[in-house]
N, C-alpha and C positions, 0 to 999 in steps of 0.2 A: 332712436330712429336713424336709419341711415338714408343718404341717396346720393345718387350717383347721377352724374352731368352729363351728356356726350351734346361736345359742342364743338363747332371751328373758332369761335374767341374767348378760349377759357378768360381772358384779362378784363371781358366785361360782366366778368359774376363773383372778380375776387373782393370787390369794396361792399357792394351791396353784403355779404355774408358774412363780414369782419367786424362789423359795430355792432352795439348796441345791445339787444335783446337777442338775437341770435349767436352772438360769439357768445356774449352770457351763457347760450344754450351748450355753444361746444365745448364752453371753460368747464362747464359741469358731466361734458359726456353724458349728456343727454339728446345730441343729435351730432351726428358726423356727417362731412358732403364730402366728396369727390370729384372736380372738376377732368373731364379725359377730353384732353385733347385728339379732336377726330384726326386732327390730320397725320399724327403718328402712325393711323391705318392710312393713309394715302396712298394712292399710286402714282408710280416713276418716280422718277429723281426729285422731281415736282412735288410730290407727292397730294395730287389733283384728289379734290374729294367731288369736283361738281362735273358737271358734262352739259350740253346745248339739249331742249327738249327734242323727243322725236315728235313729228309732225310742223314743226315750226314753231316760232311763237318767241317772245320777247324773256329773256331772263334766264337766267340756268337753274340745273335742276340737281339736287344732292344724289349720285351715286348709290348704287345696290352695295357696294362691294367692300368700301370702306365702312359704312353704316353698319351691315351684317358683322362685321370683324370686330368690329368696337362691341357687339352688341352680344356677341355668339361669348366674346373673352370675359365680360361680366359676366354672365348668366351662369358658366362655370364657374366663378366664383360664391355666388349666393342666389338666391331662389327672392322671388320681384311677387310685391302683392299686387302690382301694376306697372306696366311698360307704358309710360306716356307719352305721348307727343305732344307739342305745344301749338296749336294751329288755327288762324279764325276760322275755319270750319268746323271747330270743334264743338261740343259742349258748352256749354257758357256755364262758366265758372261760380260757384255760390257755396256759403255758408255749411253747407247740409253737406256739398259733397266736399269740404276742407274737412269737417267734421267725420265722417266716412276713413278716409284716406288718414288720417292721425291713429287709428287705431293698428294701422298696419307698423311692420319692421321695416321694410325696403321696397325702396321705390325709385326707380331708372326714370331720367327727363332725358328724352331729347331733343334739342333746341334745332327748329329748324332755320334755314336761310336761304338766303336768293328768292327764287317762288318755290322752295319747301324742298321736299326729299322725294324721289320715288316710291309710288304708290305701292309697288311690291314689299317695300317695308313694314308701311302701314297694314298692308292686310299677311305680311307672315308673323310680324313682333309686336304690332301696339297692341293692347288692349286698352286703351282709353285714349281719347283726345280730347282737347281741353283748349277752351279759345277764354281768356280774360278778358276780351269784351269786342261790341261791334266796330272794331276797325284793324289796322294792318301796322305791326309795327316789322324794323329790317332784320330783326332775328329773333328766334325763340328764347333767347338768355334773360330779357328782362321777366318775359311771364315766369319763366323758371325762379327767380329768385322772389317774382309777386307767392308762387306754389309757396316756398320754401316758409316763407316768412309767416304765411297766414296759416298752415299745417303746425310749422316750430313749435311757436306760443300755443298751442291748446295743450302739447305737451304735457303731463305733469311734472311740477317742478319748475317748467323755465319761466314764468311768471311768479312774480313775488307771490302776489295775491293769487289764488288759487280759482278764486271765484269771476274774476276780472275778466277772462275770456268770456265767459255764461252769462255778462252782462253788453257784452258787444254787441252793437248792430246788427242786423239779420238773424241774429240768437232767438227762437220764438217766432220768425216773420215779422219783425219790428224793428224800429231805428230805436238809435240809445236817446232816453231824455235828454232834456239839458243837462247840464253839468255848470258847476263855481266850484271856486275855491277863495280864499282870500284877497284882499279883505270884502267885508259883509255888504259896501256901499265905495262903489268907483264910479267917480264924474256923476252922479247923480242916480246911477243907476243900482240899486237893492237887490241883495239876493234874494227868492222868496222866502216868505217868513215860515213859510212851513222847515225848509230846510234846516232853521234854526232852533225848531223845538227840541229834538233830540227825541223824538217819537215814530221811532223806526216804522213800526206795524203803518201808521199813516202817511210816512214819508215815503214808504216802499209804495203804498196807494197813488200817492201822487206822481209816481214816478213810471207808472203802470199806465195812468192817464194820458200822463205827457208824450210818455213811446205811444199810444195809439192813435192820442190826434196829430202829432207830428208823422208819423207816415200816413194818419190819411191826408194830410195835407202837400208830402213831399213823396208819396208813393205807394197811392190805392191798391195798384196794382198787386202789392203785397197780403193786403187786406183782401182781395178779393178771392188771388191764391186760396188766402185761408178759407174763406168762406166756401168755396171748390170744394176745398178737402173735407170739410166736416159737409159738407152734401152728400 
């Protein structure tokens, strides 16, 4: 899977994509990113990518001109199963639509700043906007790499375990049960004893229970979703 970045500080998306699970992902050429620097489309000497709102009002606003240029030079390159923008007005962000978006080949982020881009953008090139949650952070580059990370791993392949993603959080509308590991008994506290039978069919039961009373206790809300849906 590939994607492509357009942003004014490519230097705050090159650590978050270099470690861990996701370079794992690129050591195997199983996902490629692109960081483009907007400002290479800049204008003047300068090379200005933002401008003052019309109408008034506090904060600058990201340019038509530079954005189109960065955006027109892609597109001649490969064909996008989504042009995104990153925006708290967006979509709010979940499970179903990381799930959605992984089955695609390429996918364009880009990262807004100041109070955002020109709305002519958004309605000639996005096709989706996407807010990773109810508040404002100072540029699109962080949700971008929240995209990258939580799309990566569904991947097949860039997880050891295969199955590991299908047991995460909001997988089904449900939080993950507990989880232990070693050892059996720290400070006084027990792993359950079911864990320890080695009786999968019932442990997988137990673990069925666990995800439904922990969300309904840490987020009905998801529960009731469900109940919606099969109405």
């Amino acid at each position: 899977m590939h994607f492509d970045i357009i942003t004014v500080l490519p230097e705050l998306l090159s650590s978050p994509l270099s470690h861990s699970i996701m370079q794992r992902a690129k050591d195997k050429d199983l996902l490629t990113v692109e960081i483009h620097d907007l400002r290479e489309y800049g204008l003047g000497k300068h090379r200005s990518t933002d401008d003052y709102q019309f109408g008034g009002g506090a904060g600058m606003v990201m340019r038509c001109e530079p954005l189109a240029a960065a955006i027109d030079a892609l597109k001649a390159q490969r064909e996008y199963d989504e042009i995104i923008y990153l925006t708290p007005d967006g979509e709010q962000y979940k499970q179903t639509r990381a799930n959605r978006l992984s089955l695609g080949k390429n996918l364009l982020l880009i990262c807004g700043h100041y109070k955002g881009i020109d709305q002519r953008i958004r309605d000639e090139y996005v096709t989706l906007e996407i807010s990773i949650g109810d508040y404002v952070l100072s540029g699109g580059e962080l949700a971008a790499a929240v995209l990258i990370d939580s799309i990566g791993r569904l991947l097949p392949g860039v997880l050891n375990d295969e199955t590991s993603a299908l047991t995460d959080s909001f997988q089904d509308d449900l939080l993950a049960p507990p989880i232990y590991t070693r050892p059996a008994e720290w400070r006084g506290h027990k792993v359950p004893d079911i864990l320890l039978t080695g009786n999968f069919p019932k442990i997988e039961a137990w673990r069925e229970e666990q995800a439904e009373a922990r969300t309904q206790e840490r987020r009905p809300d998801l529960l009731s979703k469900e109940d919606g849906a099969h109405g």
